[in-house]
Backbone as CSV, one residue per row, in Angstrom:
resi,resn,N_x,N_y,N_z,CA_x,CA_y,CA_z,C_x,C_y,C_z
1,UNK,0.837,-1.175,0.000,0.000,0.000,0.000,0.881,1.237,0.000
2,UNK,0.549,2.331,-0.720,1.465,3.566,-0.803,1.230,4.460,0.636
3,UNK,2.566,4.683,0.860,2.658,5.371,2.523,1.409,6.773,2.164
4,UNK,0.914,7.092,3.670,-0.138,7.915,3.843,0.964,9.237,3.421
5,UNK,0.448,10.396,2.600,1.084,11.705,2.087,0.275,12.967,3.370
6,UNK,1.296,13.624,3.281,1.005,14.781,4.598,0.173,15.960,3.773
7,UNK,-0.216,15.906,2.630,-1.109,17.064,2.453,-2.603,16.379,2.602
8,UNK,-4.151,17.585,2.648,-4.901,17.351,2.394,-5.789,16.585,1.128
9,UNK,-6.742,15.976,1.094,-7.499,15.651,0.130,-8.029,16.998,-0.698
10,UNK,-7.718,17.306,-2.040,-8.766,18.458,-2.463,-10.130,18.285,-2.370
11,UNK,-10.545,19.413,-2.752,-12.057,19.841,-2.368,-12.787,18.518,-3.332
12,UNK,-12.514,17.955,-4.708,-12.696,17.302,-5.713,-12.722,15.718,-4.725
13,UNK,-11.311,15.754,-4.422,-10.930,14.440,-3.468,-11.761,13.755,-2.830
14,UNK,-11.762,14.781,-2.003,-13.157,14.433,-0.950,-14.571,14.468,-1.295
15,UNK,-15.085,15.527,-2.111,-16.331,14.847,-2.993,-16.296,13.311,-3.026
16,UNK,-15.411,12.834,-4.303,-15.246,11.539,-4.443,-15.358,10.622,-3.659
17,UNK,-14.416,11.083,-2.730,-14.266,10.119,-1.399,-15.263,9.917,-0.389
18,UNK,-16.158,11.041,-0.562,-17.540,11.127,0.035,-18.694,10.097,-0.433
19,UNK,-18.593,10.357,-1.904,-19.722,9.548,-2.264,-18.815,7.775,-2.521
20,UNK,-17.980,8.187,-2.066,-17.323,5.898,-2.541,-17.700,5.578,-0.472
21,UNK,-17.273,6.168,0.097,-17.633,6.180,1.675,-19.178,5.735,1.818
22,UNK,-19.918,6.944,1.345,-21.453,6.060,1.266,-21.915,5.306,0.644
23,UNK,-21.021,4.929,-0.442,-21.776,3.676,-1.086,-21.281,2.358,0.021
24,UNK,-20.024,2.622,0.111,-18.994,1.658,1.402,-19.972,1.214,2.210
25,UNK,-20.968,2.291,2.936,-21.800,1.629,3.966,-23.692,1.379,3.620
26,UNK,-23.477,2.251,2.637,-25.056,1.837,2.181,-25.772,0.432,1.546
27,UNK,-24.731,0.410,0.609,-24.374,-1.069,-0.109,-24.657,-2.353,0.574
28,UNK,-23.776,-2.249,1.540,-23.935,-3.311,1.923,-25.238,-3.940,2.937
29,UNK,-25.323,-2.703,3.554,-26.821,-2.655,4.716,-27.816,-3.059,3.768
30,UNK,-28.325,-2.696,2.521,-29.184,-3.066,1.723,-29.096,-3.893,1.191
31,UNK,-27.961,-4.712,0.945,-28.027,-6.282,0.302,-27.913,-6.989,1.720
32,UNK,-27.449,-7.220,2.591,-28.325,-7.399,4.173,-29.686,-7.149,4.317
33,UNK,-30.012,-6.370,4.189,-31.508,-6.180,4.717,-31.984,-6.961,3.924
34,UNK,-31.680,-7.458,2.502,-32.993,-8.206,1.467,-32.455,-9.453,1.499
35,UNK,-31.413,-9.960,2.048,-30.855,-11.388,2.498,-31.684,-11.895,2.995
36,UNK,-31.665,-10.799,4.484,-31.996,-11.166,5.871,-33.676,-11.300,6.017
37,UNK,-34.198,-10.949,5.338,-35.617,-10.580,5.169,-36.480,-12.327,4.242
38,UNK,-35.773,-12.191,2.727,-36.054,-12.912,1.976,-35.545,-14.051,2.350
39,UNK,-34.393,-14.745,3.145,-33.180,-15.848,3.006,-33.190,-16.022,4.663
40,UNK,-33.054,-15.234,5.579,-32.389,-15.544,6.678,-30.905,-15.630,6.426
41,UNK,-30.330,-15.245,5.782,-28.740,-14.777,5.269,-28.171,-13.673,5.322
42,UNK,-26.849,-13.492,5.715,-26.594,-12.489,5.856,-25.628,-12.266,4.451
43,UNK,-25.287,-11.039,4.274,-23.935,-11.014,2.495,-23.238,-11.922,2.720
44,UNK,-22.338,-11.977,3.750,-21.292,-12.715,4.016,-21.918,-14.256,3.668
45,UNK,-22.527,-14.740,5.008,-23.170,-16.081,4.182,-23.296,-16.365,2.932
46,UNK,-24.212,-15.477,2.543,-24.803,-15.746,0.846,-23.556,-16.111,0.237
47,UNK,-22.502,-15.209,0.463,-21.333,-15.649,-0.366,-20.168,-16.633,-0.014
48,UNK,-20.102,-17.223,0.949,-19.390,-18.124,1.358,-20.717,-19.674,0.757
49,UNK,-21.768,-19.279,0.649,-22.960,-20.401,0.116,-22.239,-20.302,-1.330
50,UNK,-22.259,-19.299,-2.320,-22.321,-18.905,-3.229,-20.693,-19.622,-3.898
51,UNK,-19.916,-19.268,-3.167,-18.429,-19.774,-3.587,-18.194,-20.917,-3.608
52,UNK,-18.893,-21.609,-2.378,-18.873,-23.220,-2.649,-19.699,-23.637,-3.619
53,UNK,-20.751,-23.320,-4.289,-21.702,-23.860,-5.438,-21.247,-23.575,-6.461
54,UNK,-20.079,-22.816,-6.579,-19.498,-22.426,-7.486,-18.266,-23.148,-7.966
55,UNK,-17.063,-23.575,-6.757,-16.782,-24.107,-7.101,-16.332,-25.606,-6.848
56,UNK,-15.239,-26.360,-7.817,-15.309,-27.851,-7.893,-15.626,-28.447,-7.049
57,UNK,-16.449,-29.627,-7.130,-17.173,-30.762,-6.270,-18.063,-29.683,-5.229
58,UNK,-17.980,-28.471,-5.014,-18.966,-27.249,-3.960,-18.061,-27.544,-2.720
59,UNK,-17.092,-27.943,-3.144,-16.326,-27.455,-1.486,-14.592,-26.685,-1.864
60,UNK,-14.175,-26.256,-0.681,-13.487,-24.937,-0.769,-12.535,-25.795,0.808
61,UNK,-11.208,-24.773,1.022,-10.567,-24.993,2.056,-10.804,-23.850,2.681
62,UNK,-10.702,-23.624,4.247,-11.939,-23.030,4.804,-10.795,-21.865,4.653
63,UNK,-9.061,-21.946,4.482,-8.592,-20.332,4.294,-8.661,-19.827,2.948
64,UNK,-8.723,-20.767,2.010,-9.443,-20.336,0.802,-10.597,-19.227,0.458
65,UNK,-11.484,-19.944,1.022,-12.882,-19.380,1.819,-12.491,-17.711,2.290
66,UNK,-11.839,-17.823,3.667,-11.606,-16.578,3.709,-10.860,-15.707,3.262
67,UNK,-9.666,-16.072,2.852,-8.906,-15.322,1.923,-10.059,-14.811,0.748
68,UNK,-10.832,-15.546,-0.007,-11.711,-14.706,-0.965,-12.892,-13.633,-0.089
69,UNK,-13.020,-14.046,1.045,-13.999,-12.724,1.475,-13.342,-11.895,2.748
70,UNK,-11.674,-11.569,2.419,-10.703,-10.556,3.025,-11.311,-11.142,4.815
71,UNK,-11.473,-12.187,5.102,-11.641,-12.159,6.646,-10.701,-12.906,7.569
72,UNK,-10.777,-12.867,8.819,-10.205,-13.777,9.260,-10.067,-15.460,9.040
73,UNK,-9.520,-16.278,9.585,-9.949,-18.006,9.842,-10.942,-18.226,10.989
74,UNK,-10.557,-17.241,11.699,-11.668,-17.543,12.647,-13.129,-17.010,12.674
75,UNK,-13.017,-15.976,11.926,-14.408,-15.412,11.696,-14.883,-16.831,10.740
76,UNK,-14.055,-16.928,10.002,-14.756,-17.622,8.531,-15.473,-19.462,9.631
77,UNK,-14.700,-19.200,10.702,-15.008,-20.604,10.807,-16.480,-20.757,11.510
78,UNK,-16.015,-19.092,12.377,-18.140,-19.093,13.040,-18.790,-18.653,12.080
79,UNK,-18.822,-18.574,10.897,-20.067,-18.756,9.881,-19.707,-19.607,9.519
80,UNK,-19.370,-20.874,9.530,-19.326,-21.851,8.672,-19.979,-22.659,9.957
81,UNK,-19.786,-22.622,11.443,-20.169,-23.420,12.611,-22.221,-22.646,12.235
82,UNK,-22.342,-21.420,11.640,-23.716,-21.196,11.601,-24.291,-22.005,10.061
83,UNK,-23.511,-22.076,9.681,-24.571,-22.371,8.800,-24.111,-24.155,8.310
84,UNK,-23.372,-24.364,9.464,-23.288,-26.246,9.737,-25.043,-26.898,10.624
85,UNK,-25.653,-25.807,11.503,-26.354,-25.662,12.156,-27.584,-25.863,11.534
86,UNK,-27.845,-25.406,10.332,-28.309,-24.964,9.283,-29.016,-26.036,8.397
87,UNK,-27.780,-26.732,8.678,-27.426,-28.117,7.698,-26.925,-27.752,6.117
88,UNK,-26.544,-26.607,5.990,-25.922,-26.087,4.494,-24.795,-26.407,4.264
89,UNK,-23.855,-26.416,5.063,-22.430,-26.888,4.668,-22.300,-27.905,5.869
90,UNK,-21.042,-28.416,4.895,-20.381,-29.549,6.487,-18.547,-29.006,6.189
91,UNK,-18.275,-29.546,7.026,-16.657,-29.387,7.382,-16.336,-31.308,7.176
92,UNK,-14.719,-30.999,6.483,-14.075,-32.055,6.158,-12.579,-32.120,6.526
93,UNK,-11.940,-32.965,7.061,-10.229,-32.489,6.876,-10.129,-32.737,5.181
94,UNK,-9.473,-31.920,4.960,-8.592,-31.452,3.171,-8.303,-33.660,3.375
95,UNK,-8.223,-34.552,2.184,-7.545,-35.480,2.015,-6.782,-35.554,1.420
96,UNK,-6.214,-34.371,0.485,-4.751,-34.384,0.409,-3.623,-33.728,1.163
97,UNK,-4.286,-32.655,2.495,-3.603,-32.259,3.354,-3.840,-32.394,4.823
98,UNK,-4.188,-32.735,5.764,-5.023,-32.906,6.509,-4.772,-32.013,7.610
99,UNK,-3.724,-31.357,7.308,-3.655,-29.520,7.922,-4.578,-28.870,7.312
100,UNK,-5.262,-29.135,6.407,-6.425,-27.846,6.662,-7.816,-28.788,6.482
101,UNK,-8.711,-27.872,6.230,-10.516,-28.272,6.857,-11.169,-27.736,5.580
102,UNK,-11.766,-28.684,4.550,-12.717,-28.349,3.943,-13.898,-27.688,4.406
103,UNK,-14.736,-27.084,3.921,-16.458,-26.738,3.576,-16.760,-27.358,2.554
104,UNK,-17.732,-27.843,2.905,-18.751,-28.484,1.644,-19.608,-28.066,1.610
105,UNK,-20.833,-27.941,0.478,-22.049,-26.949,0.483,-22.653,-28.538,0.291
106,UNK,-23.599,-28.893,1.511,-24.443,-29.954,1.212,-25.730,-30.211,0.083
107,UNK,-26.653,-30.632,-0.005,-27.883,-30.517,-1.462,-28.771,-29.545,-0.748
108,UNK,-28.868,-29.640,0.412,-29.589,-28.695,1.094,-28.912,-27.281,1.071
109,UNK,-27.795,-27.088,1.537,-27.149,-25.620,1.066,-27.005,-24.907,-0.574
110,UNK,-27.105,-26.461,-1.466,-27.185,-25.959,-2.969,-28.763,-25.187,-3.286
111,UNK,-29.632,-26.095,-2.432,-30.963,-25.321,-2.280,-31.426,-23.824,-2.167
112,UNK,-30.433,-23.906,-0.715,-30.775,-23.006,-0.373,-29.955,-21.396,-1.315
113,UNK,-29.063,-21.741,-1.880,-28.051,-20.483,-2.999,-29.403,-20.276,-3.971
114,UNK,-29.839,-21.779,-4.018,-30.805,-21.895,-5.567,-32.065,-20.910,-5.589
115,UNK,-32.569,-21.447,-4.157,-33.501,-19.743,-3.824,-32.850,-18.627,-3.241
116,UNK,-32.345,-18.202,-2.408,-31.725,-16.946,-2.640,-31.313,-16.133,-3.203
117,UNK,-30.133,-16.577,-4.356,-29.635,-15.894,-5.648,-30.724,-15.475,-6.758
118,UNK,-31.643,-15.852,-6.782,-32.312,-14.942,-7.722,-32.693,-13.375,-7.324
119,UNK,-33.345,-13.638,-5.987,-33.860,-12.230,-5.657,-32.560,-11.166,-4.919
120,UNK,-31.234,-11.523,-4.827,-30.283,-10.894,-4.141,-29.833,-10.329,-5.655
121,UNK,-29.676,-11.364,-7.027,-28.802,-10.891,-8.163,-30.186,-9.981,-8.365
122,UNK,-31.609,-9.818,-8.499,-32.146,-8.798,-8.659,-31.710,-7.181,-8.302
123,UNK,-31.449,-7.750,-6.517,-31.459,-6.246,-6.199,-29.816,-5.754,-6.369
124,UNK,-29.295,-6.536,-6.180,-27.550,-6.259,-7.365,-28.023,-5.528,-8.169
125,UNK,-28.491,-6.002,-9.342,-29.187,-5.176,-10.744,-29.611,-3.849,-10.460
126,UNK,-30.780,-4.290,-9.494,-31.349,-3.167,-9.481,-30.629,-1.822,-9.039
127,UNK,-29.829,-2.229,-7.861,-28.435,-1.138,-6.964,-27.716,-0.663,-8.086
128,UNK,-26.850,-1.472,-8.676,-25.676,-1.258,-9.611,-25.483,-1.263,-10.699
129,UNK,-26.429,-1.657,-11.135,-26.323,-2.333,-12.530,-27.445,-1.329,-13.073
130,UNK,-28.702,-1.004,-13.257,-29.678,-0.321,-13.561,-29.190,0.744,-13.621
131,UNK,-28.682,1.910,-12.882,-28.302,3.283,-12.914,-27.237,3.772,-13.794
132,UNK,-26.722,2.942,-14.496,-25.138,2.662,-14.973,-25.524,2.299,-16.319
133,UNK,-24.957,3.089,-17.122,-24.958,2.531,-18.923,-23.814,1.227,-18.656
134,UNK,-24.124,0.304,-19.779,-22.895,-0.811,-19.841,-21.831,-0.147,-19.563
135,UNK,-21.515,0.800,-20.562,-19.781,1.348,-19.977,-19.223,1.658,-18.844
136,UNK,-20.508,2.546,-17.991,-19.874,2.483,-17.137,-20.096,1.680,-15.902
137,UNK,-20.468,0.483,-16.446,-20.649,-0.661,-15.536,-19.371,-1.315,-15.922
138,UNK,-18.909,-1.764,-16.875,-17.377,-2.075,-17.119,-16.343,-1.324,-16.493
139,UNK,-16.886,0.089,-16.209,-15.439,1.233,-15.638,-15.472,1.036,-14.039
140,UNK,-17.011,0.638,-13.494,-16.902,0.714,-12.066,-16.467,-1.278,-11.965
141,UNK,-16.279,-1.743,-12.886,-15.544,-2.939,-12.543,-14.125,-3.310,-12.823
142,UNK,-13.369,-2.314,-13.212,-12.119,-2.307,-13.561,-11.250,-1.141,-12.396
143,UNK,-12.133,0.206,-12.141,-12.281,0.580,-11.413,-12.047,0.164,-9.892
144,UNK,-12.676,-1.040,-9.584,-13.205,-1.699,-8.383,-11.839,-2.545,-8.411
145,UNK,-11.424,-3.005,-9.322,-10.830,-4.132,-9.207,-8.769,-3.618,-9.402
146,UNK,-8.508,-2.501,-9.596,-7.605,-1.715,-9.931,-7.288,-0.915,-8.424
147,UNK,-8.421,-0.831,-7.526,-8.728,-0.181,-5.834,-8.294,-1.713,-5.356
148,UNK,-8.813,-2.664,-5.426,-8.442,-3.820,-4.732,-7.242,-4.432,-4.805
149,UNK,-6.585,-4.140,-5.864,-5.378,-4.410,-6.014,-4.530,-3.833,-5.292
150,UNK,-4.925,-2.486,-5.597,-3.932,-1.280,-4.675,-3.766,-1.946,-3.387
151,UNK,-4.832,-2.457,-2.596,-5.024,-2.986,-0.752,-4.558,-4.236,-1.066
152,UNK,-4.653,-4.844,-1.844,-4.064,-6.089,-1.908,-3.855,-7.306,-3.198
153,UNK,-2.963,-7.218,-3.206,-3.002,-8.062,-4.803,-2.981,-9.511,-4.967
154,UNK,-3.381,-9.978,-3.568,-3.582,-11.407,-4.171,-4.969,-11.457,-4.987
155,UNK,-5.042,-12.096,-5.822,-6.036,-12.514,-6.656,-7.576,-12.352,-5.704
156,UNK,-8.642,-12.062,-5.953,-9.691,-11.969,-5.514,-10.868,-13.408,-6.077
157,UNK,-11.922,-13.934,-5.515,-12.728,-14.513,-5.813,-13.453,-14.114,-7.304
158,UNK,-13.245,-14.892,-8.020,-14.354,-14.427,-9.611,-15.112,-15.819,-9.642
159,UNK,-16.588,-15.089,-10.114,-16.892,-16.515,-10.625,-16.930,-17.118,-11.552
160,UNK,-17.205,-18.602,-11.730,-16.785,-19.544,-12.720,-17.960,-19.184,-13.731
């Protein structure tokens, strides 16, 4: 990350930085609220559901897991202990390593992505995608992904 600089943000700066700040916290409260409402899910869930259905055989190594949603191991592991509860995923030792711990998304957790994801990729659309000509739905994803790099460049979660 580039060291913090001792002058101010311009007047322009901070505009900017104003409106990426509220999207920072608006964003996400509203794809929460229509999780939590429609699913009993929270973002985070949805997407730790979402990554395993995604990919091979629907299971993931649980720092895998969090490394794609920037969290701890231990956070990642009490949502994975909630939604074992659940009966959506199960935990496995890795069998080609047995230092680490699979997630598996069970038929019941594939279920449950299967209803959720429609009405969450709606309100996606509707948030981000609707207000935005194609172009600059391509610019706020190159954009997005050019900021994430900057904080950190290991590779990020895409889907298959």
């Amino acid at each position: 990350m580039p060291e913090a600089v001792a002058s101010p943000l311009s007047a322009q700066e901070l505009e900017i930085w104003a409106a990426v700040a509220t999207l920072l916290e608006r964003l996400p409260t509203a794809l929460d609220a229509q999780l939590q409402r429609d699913s009993g899910l929270t973002h985070f869930e949805q997407g730790i559901l979402y990554a395993l259905d995604h990919s091979p055989e629907r299971r993931l190594r649980l720092s895998v897991l969090a490394s794609y949603a920037s969290c701890t191991l231990s956070r990642m592991s009490r949502a994975i202990s909630r939604l074992e509860k659940q009966g959506w995923v199960r935990r496995e030792i890795d069998p080609t390593d047995g230092r680490f711990t699979l997630g598996l998304l069970t038929d019941a957790g594939h279920a449950k992505v299967t209803e959720s994801t429609p009405a969450h990729h709606a309100l996606v659309r509707a948030l981000v995608f609707d207000p935005l000509t194609a172009s600059q739905a391509r610019q706020l994803g190159a954009l997005s992904a050019r900021i994430s790099a900057t904080i950190d460049s290991e590779s990020s979660w895409t889907p298959s």
